[in-house]
mmCIF file of the N, C-alpha and C atoms, coordinates in Angstrom:
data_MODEL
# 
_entry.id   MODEL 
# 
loop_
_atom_site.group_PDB 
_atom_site.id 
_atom_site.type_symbol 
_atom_site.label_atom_id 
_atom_site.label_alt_id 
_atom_site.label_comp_id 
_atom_site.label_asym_id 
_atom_site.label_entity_id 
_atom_site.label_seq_id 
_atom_site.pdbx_PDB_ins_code 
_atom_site.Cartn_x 
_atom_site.Cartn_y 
_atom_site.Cartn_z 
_atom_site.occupancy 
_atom_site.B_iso_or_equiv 
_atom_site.pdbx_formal_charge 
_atom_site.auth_seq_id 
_atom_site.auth_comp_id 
_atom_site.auth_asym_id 
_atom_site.auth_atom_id 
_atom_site.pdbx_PDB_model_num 
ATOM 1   N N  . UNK A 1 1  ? -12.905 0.748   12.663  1.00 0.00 ? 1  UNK A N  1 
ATOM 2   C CA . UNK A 1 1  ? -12.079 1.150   11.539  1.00 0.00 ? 1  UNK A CA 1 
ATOM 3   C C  . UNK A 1 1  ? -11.373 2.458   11.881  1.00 0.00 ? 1  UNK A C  1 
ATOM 4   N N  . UNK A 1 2  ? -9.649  2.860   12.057  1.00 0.00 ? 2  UNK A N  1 
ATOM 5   C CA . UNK A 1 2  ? -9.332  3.862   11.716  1.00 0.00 ? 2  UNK A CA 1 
ATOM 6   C C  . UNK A 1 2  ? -9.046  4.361   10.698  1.00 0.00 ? 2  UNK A C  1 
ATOM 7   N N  . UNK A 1 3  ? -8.905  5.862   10.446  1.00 0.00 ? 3  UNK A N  1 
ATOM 8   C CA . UNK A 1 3  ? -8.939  6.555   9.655   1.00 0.00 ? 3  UNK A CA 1 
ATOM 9   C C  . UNK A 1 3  ? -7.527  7.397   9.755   1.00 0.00 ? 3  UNK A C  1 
ATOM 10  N N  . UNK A 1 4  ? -6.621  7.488   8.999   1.00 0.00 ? 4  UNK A N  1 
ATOM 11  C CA . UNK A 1 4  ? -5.585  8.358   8.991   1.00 0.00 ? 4  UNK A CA 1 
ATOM 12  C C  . UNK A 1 4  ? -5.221  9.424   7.919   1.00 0.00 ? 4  UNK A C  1 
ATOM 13  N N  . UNK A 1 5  ? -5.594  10.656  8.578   1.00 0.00 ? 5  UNK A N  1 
ATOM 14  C CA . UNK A 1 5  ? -5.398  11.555  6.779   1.00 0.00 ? 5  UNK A CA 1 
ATOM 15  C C  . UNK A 1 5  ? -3.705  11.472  6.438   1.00 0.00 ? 5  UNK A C  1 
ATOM 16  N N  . UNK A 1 6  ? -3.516  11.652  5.016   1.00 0.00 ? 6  UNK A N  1 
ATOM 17  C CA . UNK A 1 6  ? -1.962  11.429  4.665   1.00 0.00 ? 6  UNK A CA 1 
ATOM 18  C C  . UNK A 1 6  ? -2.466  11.623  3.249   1.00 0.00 ? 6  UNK A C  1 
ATOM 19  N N  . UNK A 1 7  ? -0.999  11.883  2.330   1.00 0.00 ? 7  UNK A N  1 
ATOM 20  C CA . UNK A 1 7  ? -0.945  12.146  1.119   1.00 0.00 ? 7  UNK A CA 1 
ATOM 21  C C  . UNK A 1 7  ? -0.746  10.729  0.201   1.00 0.00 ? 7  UNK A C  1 
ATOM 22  N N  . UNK A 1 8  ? -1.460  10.745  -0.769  1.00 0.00 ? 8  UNK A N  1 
ATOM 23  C CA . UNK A 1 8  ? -1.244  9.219   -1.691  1.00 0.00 ? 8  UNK A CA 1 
ATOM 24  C C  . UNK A 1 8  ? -1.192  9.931   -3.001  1.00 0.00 ? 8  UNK A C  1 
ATOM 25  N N  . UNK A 1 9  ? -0.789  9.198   -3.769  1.00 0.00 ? 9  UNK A N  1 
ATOM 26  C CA . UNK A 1 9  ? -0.371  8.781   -4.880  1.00 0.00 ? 9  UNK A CA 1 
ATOM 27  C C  . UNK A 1 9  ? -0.793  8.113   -5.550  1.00 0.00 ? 9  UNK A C  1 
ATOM 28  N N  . UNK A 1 10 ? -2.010  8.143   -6.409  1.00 0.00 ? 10 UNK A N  1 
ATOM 29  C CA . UNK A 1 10 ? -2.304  6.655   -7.179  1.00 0.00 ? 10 UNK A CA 1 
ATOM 30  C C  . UNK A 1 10 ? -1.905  7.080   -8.678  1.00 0.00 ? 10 UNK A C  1 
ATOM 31  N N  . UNK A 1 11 ? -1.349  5.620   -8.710  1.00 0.00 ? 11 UNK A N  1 
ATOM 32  C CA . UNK A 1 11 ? -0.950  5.437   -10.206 1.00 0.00 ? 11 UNK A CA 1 
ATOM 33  C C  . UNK A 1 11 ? -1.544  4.610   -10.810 1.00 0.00 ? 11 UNK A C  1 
ATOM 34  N N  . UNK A 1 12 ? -2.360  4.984   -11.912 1.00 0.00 ? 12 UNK A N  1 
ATOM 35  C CA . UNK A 1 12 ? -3.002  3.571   -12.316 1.00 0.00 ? 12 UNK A CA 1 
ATOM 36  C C  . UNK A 1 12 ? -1.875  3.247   -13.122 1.00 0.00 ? 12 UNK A C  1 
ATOM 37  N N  . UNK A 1 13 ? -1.173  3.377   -13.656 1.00 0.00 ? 13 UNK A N  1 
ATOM 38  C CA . UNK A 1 13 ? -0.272  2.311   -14.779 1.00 0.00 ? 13 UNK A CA 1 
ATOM 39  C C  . UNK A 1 13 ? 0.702   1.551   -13.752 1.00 0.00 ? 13 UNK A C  1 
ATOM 40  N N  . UNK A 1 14 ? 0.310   1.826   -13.067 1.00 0.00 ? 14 UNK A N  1 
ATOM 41  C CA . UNK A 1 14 ? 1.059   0.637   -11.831 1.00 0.00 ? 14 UNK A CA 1 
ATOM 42  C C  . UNK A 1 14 ? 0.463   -0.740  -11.587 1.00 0.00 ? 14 UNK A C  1 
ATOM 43  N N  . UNK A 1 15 ? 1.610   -1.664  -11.444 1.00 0.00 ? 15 UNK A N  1 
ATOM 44  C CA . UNK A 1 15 ? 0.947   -2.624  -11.385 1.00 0.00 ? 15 UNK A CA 1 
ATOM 45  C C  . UNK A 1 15 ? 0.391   -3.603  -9.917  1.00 0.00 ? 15 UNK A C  1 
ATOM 46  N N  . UNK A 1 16 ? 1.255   -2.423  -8.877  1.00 0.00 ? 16 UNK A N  1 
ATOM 47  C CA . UNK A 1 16 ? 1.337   -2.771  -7.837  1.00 0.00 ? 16 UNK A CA 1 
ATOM 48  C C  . UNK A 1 16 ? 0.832   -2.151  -6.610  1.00 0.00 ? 16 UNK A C  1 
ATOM 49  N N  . UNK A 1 17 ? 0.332   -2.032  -5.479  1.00 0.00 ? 17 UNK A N  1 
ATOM 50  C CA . UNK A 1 17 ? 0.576   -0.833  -4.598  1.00 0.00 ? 17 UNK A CA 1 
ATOM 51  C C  . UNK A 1 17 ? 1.225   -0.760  -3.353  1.00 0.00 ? 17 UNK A C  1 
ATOM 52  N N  . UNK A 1 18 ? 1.659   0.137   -3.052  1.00 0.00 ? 18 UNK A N  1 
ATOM 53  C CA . UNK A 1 18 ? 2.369   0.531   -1.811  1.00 0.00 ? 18 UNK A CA 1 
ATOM 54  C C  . UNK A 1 18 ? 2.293   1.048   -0.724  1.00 0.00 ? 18 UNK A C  1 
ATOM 55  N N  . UNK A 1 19 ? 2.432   1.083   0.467   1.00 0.00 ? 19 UNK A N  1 
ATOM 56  C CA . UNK A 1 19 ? 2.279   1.907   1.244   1.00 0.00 ? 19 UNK A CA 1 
ATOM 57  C C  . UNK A 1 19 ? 3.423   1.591   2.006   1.00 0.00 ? 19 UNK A C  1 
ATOM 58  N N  . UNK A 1 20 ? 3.721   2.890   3.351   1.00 0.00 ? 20 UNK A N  1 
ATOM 59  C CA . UNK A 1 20 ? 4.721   2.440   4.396   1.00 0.00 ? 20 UNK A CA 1 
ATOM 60  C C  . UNK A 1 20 ? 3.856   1.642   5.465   1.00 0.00 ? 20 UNK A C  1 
ATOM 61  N N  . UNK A 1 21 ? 5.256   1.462   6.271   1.00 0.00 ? 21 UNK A N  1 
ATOM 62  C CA . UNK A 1 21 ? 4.460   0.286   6.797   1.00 0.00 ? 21 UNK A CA 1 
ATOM 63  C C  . UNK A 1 21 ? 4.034   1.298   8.353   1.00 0.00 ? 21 UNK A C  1 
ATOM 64  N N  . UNK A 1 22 ? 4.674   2.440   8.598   1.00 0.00 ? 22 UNK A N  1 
ATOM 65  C CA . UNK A 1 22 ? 4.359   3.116   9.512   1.00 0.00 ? 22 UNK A CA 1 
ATOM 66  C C  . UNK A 1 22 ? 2.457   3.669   9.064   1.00 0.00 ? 22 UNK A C  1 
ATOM 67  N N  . UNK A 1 23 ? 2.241   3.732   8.045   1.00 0.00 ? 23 UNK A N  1 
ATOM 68  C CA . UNK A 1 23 ? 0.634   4.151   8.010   1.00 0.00 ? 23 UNK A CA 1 
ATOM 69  C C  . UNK A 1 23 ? -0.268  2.974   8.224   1.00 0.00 ? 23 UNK A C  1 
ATOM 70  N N  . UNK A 1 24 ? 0.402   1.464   8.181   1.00 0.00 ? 24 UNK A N  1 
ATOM 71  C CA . UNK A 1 24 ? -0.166  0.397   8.358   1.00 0.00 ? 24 UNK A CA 1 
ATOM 72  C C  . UNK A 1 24 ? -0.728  0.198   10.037  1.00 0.00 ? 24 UNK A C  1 
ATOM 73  N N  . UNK A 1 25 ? 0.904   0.858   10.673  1.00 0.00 ? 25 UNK A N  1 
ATOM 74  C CA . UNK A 1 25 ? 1.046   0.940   12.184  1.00 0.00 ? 25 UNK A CA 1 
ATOM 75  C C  . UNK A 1 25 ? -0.288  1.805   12.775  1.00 0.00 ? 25 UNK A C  1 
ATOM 76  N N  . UNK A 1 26 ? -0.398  3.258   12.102  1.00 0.00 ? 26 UNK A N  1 
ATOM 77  C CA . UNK A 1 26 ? -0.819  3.888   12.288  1.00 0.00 ? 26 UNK A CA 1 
ATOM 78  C C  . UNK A 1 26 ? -2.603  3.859   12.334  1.00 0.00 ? 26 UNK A C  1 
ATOM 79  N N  . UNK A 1 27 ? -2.899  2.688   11.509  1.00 0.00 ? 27 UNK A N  1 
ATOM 80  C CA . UNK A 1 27 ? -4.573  2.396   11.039  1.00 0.00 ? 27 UNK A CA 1 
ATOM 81  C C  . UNK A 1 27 ? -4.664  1.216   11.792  1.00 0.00 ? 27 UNK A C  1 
ATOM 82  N N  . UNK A 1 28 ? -3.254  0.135   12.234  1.00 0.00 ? 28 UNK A N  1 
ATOM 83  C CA . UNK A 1 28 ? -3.691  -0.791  13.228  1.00 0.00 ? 28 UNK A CA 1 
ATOM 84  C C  . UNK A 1 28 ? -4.161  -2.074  11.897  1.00 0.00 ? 28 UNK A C  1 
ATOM 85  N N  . UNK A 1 29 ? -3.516  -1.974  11.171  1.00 0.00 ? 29 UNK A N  1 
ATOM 86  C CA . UNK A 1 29 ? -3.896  -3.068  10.025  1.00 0.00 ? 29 UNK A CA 1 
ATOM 87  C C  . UNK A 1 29 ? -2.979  -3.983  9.556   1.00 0.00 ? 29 UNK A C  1 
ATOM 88  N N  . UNK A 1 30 ? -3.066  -5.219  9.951   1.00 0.00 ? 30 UNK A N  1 
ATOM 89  C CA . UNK A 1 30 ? -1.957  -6.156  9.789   1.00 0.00 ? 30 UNK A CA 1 
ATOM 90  C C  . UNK A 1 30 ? -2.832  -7.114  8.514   1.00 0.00 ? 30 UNK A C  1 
ATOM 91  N N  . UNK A 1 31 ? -1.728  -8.063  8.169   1.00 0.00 ? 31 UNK A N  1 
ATOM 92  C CA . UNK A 1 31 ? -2.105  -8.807  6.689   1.00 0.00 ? 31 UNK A CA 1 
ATOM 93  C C  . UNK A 1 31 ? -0.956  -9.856  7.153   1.00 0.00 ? 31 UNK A C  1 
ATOM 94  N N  . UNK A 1 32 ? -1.033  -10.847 6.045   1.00 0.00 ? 32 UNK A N  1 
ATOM 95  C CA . UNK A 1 32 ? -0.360  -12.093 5.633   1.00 0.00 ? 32 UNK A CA 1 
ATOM 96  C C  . UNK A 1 32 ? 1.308   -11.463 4.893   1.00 0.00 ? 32 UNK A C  1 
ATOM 97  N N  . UNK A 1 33 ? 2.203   -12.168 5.199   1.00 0.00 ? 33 UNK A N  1 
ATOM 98  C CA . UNK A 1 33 ? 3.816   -12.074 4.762   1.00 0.00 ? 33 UNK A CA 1 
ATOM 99  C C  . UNK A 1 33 ? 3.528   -12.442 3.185   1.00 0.00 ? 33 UNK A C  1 
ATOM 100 N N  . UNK A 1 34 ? 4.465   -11.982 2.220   1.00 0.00 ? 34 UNK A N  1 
ATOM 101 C CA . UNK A 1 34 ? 4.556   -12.718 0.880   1.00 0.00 ? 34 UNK A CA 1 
ATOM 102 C C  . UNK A 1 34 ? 5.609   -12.242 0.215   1.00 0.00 ? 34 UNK A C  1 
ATOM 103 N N  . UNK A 1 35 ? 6.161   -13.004 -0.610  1.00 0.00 ? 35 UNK A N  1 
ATOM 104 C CA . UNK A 1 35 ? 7.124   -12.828 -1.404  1.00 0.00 ? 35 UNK A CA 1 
ATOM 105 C C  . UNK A 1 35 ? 6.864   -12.325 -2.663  1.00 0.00 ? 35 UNK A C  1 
ATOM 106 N N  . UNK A 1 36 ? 7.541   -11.007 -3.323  1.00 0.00 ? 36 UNK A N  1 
ATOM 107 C CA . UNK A 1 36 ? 7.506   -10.943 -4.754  1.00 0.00 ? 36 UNK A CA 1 
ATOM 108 C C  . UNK A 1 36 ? 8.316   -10.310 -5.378  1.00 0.00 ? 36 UNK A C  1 
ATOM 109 N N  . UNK A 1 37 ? 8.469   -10.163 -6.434  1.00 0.00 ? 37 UNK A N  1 
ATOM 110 C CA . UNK A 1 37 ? 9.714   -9.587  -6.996  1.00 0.00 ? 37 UNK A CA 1 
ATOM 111 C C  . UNK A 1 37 ? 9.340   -8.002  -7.575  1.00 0.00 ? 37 UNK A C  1 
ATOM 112 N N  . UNK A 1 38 ? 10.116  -7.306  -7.592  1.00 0.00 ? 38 UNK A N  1 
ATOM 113 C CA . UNK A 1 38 ? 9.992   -5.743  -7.738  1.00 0.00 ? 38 UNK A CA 1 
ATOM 114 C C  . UNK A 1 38 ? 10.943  -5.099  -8.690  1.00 0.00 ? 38 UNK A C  1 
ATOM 115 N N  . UNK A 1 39 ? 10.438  -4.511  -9.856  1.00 0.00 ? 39 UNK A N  1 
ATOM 116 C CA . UNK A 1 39 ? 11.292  -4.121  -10.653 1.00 0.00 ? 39 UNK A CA 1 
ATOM 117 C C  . UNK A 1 39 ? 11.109  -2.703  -10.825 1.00 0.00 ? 39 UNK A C  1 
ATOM 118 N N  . UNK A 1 40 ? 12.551  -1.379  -10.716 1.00 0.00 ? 40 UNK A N  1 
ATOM 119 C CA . UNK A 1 40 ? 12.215  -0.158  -10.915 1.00 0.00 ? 40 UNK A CA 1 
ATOM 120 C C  . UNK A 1 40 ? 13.313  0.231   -11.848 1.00 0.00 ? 40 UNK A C  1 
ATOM 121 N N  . UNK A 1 41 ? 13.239  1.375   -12.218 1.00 0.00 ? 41 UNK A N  1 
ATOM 122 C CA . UNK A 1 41 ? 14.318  1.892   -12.735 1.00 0.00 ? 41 UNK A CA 1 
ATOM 123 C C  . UNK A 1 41 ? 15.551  1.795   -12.375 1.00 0.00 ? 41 UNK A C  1 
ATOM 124 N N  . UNK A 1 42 ? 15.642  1.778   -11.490 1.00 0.00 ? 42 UNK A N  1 
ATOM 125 C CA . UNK A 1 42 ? 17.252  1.644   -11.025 1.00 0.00 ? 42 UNK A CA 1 
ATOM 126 C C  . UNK A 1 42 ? 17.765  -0.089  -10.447 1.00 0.00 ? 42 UNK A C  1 
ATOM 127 N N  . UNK A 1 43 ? 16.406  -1.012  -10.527 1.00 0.00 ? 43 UNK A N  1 
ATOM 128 C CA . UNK A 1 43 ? 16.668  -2.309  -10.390 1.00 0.00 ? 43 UNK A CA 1 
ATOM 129 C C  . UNK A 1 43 ? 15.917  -2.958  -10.620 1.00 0.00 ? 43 UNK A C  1 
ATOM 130 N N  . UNK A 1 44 ? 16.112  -4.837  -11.589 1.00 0.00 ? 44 UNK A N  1 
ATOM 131 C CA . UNK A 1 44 ? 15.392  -5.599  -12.411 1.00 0.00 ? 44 UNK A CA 1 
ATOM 132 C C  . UNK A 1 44 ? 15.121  -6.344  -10.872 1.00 0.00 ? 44 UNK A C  1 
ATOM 133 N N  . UNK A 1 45 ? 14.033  -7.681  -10.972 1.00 0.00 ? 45 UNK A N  1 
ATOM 134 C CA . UNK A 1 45 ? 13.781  -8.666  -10.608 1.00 0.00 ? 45 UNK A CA 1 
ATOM 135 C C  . UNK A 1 45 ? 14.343  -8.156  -9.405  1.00 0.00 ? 45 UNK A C  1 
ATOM 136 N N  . UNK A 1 46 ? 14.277  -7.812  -8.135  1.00 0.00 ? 46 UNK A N  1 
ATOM 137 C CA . UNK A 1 46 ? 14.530  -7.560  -6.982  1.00 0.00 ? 46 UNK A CA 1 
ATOM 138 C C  . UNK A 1 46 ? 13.462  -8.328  -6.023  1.00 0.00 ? 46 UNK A C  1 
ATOM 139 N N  . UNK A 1 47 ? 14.002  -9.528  -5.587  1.00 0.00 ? 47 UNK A N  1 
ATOM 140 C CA . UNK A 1 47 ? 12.676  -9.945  -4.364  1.00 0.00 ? 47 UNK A CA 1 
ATOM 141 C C  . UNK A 1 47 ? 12.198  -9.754  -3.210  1.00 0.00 ? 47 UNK A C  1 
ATOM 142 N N  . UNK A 1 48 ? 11.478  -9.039  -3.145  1.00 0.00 ? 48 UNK A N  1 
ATOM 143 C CA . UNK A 1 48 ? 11.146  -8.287  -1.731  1.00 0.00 ? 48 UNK A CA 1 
ATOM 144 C C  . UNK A 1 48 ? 10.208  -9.099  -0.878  1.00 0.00 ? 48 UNK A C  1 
ATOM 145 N N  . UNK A 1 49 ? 10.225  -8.919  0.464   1.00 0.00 ? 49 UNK A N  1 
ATOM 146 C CA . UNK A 1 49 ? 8.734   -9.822  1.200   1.00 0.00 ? 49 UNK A CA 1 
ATOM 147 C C  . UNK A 1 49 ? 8.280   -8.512  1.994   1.00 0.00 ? 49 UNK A C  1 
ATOM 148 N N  . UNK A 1 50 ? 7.162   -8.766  1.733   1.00 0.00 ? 50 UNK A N  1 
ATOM 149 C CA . UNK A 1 50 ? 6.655   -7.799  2.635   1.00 0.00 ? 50 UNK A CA 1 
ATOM 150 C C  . UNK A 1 50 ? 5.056   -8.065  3.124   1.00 0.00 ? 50 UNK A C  1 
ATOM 151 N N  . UNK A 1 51 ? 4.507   -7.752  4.280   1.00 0.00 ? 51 UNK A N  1 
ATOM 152 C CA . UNK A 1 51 ? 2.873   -7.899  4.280   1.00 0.00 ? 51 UNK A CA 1 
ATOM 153 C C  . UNK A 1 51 ? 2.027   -7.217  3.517   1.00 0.00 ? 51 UNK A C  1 
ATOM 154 N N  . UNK A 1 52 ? 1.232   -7.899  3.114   1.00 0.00 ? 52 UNK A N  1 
ATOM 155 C CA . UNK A 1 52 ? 0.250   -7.623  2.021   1.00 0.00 ? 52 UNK A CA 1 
ATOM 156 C C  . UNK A 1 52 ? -0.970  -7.212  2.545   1.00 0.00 ? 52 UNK A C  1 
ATOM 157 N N  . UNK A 1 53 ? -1.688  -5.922  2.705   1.00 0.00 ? 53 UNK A N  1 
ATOM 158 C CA . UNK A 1 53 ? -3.000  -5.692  3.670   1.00 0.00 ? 53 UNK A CA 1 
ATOM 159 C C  . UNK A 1 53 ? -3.977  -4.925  2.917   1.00 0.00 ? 53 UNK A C  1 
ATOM 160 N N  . UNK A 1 54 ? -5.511  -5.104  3.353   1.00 0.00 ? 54 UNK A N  1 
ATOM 161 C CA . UNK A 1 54 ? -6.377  -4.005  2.698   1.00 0.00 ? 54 UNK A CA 1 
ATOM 162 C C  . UNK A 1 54 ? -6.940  -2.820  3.145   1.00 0.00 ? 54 UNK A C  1 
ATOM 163 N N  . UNK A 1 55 ? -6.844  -1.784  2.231   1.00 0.00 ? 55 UNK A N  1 
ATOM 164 C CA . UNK A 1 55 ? -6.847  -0.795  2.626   1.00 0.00 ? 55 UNK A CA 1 
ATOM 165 C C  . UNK A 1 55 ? -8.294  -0.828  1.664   1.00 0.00 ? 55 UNK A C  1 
ATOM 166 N N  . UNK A 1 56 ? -8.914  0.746   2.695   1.00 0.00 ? 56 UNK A N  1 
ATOM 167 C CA . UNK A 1 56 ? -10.355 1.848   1.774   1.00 0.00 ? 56 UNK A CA 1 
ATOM 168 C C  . UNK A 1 56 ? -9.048  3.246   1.634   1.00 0.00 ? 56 UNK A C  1 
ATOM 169 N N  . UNK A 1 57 ? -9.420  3.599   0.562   1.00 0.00 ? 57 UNK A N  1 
ATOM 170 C CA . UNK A 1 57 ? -8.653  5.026   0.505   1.00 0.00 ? 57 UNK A CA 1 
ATOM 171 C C  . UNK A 1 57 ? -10.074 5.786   -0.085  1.00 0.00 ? 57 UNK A C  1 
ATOM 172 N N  . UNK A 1 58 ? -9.937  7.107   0.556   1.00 0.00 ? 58 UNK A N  1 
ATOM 173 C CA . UNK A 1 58 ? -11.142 8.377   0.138   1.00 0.00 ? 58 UNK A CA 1 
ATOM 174 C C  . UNK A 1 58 ? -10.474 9.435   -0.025  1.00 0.00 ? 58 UNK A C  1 
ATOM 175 N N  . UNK A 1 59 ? -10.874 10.323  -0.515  1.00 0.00 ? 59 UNK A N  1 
ATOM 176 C CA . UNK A 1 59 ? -10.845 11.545  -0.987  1.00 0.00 ? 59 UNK A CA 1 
ATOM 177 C C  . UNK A 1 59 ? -10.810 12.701  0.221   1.00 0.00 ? 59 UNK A C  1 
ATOM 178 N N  . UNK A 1 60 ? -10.397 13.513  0.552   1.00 0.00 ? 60 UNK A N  1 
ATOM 179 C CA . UNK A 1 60 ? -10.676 14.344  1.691   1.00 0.00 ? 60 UNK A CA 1 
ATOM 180 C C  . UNK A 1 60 ? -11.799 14.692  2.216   1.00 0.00 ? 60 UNK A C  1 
ATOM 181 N N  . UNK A 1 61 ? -12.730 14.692  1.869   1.00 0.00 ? 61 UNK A N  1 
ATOM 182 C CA . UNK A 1 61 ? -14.298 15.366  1.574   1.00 0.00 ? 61 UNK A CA 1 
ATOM 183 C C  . UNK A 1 61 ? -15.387 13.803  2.207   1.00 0.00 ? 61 UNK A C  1 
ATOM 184 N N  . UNK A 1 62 ? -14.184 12.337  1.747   1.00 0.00 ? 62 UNK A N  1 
ATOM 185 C CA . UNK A 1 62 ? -14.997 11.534  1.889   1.00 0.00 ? 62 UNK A CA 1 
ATOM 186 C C  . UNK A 1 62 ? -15.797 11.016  1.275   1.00 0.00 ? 62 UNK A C  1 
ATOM 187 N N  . UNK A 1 63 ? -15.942 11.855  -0.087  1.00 0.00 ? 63 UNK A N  1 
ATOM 188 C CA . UNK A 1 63 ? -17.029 11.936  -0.895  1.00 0.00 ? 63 UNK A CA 1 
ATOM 189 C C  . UNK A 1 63 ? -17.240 10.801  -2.075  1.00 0.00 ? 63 UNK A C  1 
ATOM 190 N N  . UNK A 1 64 ? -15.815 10.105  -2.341  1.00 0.00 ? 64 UNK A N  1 
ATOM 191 C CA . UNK A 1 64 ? -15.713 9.456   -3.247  1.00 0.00 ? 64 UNK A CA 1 
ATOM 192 C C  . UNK A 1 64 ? -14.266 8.112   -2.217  1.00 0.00 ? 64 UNK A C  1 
ATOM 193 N N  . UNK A 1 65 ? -14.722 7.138   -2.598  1.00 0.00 ? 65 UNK A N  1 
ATOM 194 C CA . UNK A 1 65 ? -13.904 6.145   -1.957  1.00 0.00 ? 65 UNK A CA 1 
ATOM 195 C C  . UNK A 1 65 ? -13.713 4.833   -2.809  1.00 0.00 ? 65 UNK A C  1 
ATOM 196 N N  . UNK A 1 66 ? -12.684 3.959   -2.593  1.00 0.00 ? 66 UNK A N  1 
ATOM 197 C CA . UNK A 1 66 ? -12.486 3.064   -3.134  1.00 0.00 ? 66 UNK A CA 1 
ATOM 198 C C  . UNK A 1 66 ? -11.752 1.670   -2.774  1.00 0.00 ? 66 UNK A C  1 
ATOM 199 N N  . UNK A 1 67 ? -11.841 0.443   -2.805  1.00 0.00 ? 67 UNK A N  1 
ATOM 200 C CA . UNK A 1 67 ? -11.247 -0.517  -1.438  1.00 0.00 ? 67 UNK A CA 1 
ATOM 201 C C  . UNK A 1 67 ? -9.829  -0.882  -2.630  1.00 0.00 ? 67 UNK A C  1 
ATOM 202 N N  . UNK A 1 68 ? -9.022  -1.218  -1.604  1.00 0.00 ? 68 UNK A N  1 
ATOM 203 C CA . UNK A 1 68 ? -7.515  -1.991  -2.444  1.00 0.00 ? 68 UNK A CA 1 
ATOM 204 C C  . UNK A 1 68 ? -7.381  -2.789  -1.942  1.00 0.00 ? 68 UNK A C  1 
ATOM 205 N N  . UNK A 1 69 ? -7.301  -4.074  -2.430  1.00 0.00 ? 69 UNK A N  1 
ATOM 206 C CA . UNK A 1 69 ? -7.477  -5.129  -1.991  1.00 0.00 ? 69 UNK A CA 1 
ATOM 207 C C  . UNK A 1 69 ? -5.902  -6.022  -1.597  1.00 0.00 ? 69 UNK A C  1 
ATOM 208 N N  . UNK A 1 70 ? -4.868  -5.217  -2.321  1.00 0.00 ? 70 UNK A N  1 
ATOM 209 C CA . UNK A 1 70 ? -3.699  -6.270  -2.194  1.00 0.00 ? 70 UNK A CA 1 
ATOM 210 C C  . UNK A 1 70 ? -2.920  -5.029  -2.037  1.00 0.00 ? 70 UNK A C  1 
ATOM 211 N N  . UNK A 1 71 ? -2.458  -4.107  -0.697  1.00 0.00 ? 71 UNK A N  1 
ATOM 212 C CA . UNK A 1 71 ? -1.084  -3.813  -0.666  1.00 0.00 ? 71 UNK A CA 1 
ATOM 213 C C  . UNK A 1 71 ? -0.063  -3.808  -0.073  1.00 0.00 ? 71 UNK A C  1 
ATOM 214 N N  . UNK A 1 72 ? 0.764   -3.627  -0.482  1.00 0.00 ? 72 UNK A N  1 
ATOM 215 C CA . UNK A 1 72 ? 2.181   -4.696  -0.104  1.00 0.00 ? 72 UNK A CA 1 
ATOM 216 C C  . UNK A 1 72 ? 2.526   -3.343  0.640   1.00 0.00 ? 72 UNK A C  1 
ATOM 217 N N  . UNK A 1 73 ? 3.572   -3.446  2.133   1.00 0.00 ? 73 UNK A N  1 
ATOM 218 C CA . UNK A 1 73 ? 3.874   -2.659  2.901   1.00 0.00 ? 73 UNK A CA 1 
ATOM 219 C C  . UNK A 1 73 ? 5.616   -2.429  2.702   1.00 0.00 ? 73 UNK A C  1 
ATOM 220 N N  . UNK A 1 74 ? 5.849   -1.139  2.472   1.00 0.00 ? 74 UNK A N  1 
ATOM 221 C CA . UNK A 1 74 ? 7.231   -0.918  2.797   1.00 0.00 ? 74 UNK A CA 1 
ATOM 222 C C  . UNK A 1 74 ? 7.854   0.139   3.847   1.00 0.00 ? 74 UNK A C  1 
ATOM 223 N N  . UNK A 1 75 ? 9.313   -0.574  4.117   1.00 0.00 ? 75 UNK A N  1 
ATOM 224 C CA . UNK A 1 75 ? 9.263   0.104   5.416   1.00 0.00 ? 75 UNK A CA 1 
ATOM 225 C C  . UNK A 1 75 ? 9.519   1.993   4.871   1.00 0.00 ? 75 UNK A C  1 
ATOM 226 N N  . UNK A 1 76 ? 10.234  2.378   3.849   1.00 0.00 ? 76 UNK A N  1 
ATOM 227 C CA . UNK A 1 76 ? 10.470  3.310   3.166   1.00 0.00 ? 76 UNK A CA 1 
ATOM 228 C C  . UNK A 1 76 ? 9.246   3.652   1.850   1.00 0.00 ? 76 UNK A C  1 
# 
C-alpha cells in the first residue's frame, strides 16, 4: 500500500467524490472506467467518464482513518 500526504477536502453534503487522477498515479491505484453525469454550478447534466477507484484517507497523525469506496478520478 502507498501512502501519499496531500491536502483533501471532504464534503459530506456531497454526493460524490473526487480526486485527480495524478494522486491516483501517484499511490499506483487503478479502478474500472464508468460513465456518469455531473452537475455544478456553472453546468446541469454534464457526462463525464472517468475511473472509479478506492481509496483509505487518514488524518495526518494517522490517528483516525476512513475507506471510500467509489472515487471517480479527474484529470483537473
Amino acid at each position: 500500500m502507498n501512502t501519499v500526504l496531500t491536502c483533501a477536502l471532504l464534503d459530506s453534503g456531497s454526493t460524490n467524490s473526487f480526486c485527480c487522477e495524478e494522486l491516483t498515479e501517484l499511490l499506483g491505484v487503478k479502478g474500472q472506467k464508468e460513465v456518469f453525469t455531473l452537475t455544478t454550478l456553472g453546468r446541469a447534466d454534464s457526462v463525464e467518464e472517468a475511473q472509479v477507484v478506492n481509496l483509505e484517507v487518514s488524518d495526518v497523525n494517522s490517528e483516525r482513518s476512513f475507506d471510500m469506496p467509489k472515487v471517480f478520478t479527474r484529470r483537473n
